[in-house]
N, C-alpha and C positions, 0 to 999 in steps of 0.2 A: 504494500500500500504506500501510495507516494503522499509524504506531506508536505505541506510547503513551507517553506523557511518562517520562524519568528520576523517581525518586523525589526526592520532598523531600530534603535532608537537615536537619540537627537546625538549622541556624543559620540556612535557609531557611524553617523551620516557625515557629521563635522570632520571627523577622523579620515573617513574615504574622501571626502572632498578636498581635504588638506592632503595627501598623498596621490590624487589625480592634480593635482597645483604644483606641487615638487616635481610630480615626473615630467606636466609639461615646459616646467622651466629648465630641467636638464635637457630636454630635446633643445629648447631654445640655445641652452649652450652649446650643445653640439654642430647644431647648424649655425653659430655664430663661427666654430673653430674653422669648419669646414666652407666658410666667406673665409677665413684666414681674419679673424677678430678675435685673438685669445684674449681675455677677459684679465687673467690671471698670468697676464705675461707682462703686463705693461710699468713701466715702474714707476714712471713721472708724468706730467700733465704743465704746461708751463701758460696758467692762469692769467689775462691780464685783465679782468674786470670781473665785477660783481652784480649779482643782479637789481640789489637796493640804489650803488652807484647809476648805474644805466639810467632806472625809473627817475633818479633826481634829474641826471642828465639831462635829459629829453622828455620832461615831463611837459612843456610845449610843442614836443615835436607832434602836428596834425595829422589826421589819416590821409589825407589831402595834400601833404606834402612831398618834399622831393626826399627820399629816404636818403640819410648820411653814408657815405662809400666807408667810412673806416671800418673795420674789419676786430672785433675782440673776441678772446677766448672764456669762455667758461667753465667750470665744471661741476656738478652737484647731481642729484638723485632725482631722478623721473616719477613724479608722483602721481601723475596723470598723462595717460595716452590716446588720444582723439582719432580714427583711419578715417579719411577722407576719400573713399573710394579707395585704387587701387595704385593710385599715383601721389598722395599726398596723409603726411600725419601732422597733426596737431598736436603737440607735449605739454606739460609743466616740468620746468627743474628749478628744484630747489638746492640753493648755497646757504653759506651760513649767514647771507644778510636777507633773504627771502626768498620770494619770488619772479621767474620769467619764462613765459611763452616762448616755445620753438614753434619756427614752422620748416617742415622738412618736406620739400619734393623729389621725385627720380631725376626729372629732368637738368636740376640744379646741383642735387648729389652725385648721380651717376647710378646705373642700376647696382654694381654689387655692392655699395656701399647703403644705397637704399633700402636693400635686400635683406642687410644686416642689422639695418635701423626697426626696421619691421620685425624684426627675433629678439627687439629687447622687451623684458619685462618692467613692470611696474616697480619701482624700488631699485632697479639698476642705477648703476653709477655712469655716468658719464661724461665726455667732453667734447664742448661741441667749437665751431668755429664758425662767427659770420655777422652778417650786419642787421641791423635795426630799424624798424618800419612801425608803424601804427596799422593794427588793421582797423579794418571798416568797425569791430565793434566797438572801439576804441582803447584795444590793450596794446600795449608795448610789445613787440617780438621780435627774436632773432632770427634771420632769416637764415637758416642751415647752411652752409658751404663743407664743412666737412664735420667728420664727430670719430670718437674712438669709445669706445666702450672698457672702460676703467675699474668696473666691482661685478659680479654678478650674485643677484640677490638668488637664491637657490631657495629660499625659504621664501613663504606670500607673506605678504603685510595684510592687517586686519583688514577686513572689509571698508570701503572709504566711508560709508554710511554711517554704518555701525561706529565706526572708530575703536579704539582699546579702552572698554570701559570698565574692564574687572580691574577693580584696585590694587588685588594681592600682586596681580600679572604688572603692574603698569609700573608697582616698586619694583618687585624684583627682575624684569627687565626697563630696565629704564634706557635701553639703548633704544628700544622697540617704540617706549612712550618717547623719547626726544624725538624720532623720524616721524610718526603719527599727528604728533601736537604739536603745533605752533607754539597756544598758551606756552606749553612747558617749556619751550626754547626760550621764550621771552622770559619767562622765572628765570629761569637758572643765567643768563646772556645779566640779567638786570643784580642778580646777589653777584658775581663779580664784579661789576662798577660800585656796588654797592660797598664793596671789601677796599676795591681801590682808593673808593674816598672815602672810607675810616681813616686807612693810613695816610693818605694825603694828608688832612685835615688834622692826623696826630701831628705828624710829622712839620706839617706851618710851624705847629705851635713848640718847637723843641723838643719832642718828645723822642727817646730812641727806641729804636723795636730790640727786642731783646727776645732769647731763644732758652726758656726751662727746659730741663727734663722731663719727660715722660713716665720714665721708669724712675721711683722714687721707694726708697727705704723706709718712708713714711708718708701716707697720704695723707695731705692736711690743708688746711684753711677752709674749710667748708664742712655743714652737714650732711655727709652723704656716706653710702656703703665705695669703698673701692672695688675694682679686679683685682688679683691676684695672679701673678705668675711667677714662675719660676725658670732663674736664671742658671740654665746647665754648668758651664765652666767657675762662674766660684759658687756654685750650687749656694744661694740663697733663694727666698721668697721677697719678691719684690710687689709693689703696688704701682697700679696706674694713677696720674695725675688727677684727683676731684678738682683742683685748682690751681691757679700758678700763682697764687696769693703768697704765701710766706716766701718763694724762692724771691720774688720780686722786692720783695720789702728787704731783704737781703741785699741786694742793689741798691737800694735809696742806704741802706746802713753803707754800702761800699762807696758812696757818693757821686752814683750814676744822675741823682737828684730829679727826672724826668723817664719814665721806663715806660713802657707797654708793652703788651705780648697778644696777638692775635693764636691763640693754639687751640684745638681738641683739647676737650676733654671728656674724659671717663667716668661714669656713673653707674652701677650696678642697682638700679633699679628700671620700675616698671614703664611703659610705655602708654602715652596718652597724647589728647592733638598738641599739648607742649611741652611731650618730655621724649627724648629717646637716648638711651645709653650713652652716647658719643653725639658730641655736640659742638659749636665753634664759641669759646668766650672772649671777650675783648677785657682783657683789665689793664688798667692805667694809673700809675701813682703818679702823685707832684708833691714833693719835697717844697715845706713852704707854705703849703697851701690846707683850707681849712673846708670840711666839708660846705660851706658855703660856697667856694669859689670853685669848687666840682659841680655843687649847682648850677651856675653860670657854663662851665662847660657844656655840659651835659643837655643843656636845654638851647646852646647856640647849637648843639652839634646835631640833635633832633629837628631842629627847627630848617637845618640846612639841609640835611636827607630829604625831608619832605619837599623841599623848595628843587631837589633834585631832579626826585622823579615826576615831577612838572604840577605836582597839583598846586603851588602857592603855598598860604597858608592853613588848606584844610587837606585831610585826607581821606577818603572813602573806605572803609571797612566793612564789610560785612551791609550793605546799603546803610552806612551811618555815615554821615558828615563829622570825621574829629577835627575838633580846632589844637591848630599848634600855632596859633598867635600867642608870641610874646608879651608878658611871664604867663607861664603855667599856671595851672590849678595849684593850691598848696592847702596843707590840712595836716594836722597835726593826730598820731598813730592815736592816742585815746580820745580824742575830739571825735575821729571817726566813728570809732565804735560807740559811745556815745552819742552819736549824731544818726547812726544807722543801725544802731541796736540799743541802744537806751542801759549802755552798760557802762559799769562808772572802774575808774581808774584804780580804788583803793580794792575794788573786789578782784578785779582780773589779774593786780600784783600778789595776790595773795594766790601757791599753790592753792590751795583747796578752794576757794571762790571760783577760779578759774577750772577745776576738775566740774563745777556744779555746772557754770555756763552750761560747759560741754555736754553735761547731759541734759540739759532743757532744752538743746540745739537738738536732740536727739542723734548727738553723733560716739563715736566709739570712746573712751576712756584712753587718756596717752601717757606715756610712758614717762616723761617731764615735763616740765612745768613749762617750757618754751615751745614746745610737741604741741601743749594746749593752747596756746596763745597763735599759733600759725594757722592752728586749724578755725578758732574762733575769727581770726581776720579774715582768710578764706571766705568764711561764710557768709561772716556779717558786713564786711568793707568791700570786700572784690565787687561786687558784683554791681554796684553803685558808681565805681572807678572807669568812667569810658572814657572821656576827654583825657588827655595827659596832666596826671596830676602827682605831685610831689607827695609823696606822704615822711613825715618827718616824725623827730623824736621817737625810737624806738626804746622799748625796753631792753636792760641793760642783759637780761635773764637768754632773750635769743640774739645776742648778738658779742661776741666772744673775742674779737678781736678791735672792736669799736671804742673810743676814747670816752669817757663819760662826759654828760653834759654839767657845765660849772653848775654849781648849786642847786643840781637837781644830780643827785648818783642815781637814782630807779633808771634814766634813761642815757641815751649815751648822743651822742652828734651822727645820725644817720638817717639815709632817708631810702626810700625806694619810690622808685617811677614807675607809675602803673597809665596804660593806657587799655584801652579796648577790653579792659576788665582781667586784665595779666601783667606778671610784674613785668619790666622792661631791661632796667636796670636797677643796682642796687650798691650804694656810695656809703662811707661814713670817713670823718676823720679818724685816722688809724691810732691805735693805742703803742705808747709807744715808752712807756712806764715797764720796765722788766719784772717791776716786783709785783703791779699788777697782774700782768701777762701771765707770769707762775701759779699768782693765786687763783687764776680763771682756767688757766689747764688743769689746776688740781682739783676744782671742783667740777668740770669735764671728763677728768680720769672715774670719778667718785660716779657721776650718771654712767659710763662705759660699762662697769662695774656693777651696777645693778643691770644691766640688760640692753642699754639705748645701742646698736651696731652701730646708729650712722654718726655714734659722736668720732670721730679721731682720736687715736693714742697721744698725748702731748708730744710735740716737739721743740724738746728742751733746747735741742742747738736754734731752734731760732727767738728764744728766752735768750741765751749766750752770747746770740748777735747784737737782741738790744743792747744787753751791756755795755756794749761798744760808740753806743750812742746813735739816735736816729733822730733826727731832725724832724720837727712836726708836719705831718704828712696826712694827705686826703688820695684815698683807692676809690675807684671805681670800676664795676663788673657789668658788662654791655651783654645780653643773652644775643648772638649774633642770629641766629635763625630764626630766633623771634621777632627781632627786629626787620629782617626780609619778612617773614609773614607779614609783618604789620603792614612796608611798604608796598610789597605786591598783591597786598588782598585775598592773603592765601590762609586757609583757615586750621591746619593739619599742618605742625613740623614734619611731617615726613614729604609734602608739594613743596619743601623748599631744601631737601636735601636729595643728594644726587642718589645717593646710596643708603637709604634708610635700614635698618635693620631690621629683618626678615627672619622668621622661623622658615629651617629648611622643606623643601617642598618632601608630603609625604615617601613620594614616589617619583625619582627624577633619572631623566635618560638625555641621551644627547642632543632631544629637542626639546624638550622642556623648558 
């Protein structure tokens, strides 16, 4: 008795469809070799224009006009292919400044090189030669004279319609979302100028770039869990960098007096739209200088990004208009909460007021008394914080390496910038008192010790540095990918990093 086969199903059908796409692009290649077009033989291409150049160029140039004779070379990825009957094609190729129309006939080509134009796929690389016209629709195009075929894509690119819309796919290839999406070319094209002029802009103002270690004996200046690894040849355990905070203040003690360090950093926790393991920080000290006059940085140097990427003085978030007119919002850490939780200053410095907060917030019980106070800001201030706004005087309890504020010790000289309801950056005048310093890692060692992972082990050698004397100094920590989010309206750290961190795939093979 004959049965008939089960039906396809959908990942079945995808499957054979994507392996009738492969085979007929190795035919293509084949019949490119045998025009004598080897794809994978070619080793240079000698470029002399671009396609966003041209469009400025001859952005007057008419349909109606007499087309320019000079003759330029291009080359990029064929993202669209138009046949025109049996004598002429219509292309897109794409470079790294955009977009430009080919148009390619036999009679202007020749036939075997037309032949050969006709066997490329969609996604191929290529390079073309020839001059520039307006057609009748009114697009810019280059008129084909010769072309060589430079890549060949063996694998299909998503469907144009459809696009690459599965998330998990579009991180963990992200070569595949850079050729598919524009957006993402412009993200990522825009956090490099973006990088460029931090350091520009340090760098006007005196500042030297400076290069910490990585791999550190002790992970320290910050609350966080490190990595751990282990260094084979003098077999110790080593830690990745949580911050480049103490090595730097080491320098302002060596009398670098201006430092900054654009690095990674490493954090061994969980993963949210503004957190991921490996991250880019900007920190800056100035010898001299008083968490006030960090303020003033910090708020020309925000105010100039924005004026950057061209909105003036507002920015668009998330469809919100934030104002970054000069001076910021300012508001003082218990004012806040006070202000948006109706909670007073003498209970929240008290551990155990601040344990009760926490449970009338209906949130979890934490581990110290500064654990409590982050989570109670979180809840009760963040979320009010859209416009860029200073928030200042912190308590002295979460903030461990911060100078106390005169005549007030509960808080210290620090502030954080919160815009679009997440912190931005985060400044104080640095403590710079050794015999303080000690008595705050010894009551840091003391939380460790009951259970807190993400406090740090003290690092006495940089207690040993003060000693040495440091001159009164103001740090500041810039979250750099937060800062791209903010300016490119991107909602998710992971759309602003190239390489986000990915659980491996269950099941992976050479196409995958």
């Amino acid at each position: 008795m004959n049965r008939e086969p089960p039906p396809e199903s959908s990942a079945q059908k995808l499957g054979r469809r994507e392996s009738e796409l492969r085979a007929a692009r190795r035919a293509n290649l084949a019949a490119l070799r045998r025009l004598g077009y080897d794809p994978f033989a070619v080793t240079r291409f000698d470029v002399s224009a671009h396609a966003a150049e041209l469009s400025a160029r001859y952005a007057g140039l008419a349909a109606d006009a007499d087309p320019p004779q000079e003759r330029y070379a291009l080359a990029g990825r064929l993202m669209a292919i138009r046949k025109m009957g049996k004598k002429a094609i219509w292309s897109d190729l794409w470079d790294r400044s955009g977009r430009l129309q080919l148009y390619v006939r036999e009679d202007v080509l020749g036939a075997q090189a037309f032949a050969a134009f006709d066997a490329v796929d969609v996604g191929d690389i290529v390079g073309v030669g020839g001059t520039v016209f307006r057609s009748q629709k009114g697009e810019l195009t280059l008129r084909v004279f010769s072309f060589e075929v430079l890549a060949k894509a063996l694998a299909p690119l998503p469907d144009k319609w459809q696009g690459l819309v599965d998330v998990e796919k579009r991180y963990r290839r992200r070569y595949l979302d850079l050729i598919v999406n524009e957006e993402v070319r412009r993200t990522f094209v825009l956090r490099s100028r973006i990088l460029a002029e931090l350091r520009r802009f340090c760098d006007e103002r005196g500042f030297l770039e400076c290069e910490t270690p990585t791999l550190l004996h002790l992970a320290g200046g910050a609350l966080a869990r490190p990595f751990r690894t282990h260094h084979n040849a003098l077999d110790i355990e080593l830690d990745l960098r949580i911050a480049t905070e103490l090595n730097l203040k080491r320098l302002i003690v060596g009398g670098l007096e201006r430092v900054y360090e654009i690095g990674r950093i490493f954090r061994n926790e969980g993963i949210d739209r503004t957190h991921n393991p490996e991250f880019t920080m900007l920190e800056l000290y100035a010898a001299y200088w008083s968490v006030n006059e960090m303020m003033e940085f910090n708020e020309e140097l925000f105010a100039h990004l924005v004026s950057l990427v061209g909105k003036g003085e507002q920015l668009e978030f998330g469809g919100r208009l934030l104002s970054f007119k000069r001076p910021f919002k300012r508001i003082a850490y218990f004012e806040a909460l006070q202000r948006f939780g109706g909670l007073e200053r003498s209970r929240l410095l008290d551990p155990a007021g601040a344990a009760e907060v926490l449970t009338e917030l209906g949130l979890p019980p934490s581990q110290t008394h500064g654990q409590a106070l982050d989570k109670i800001f979180e809840r009760v201030a963040e979320p009010h914080l859209v416009d860029p706004t200073f928030v200042y005087d912190y308590p002295v309890v979460i903030s461990p390496l911060a100078k106390r504020k005169a005549g007030d010790p509960d808080v210290v000289d620090r502030y954080e910038l919160f815009g679009a309801n997440v912190e931005l950056s985060n400044a104080f005048t640095e403590l710079n008192d050794p015999d303080d310093q000690r008595a705050r890692f010894e009551a840091q060692a003391l939380e460790r010790t009951s259970g807190d992972t993400e406090v740090p082990p003290p690092d006495w050698d940089f207690v040993a540095a003060l000693e040495y004397g440091m001159p009164p100094t103001a740090g500041i920590g810039i979250g750099v990918d937060r800062l791209v989010m903010l300016l490119t309206d991107q909602h998710s750290i992971q759309d602003v990093l190239l390489f986000p961190l990915q659980r491996p795939p269950s099941h992976q093979t050479h196409s995958d």
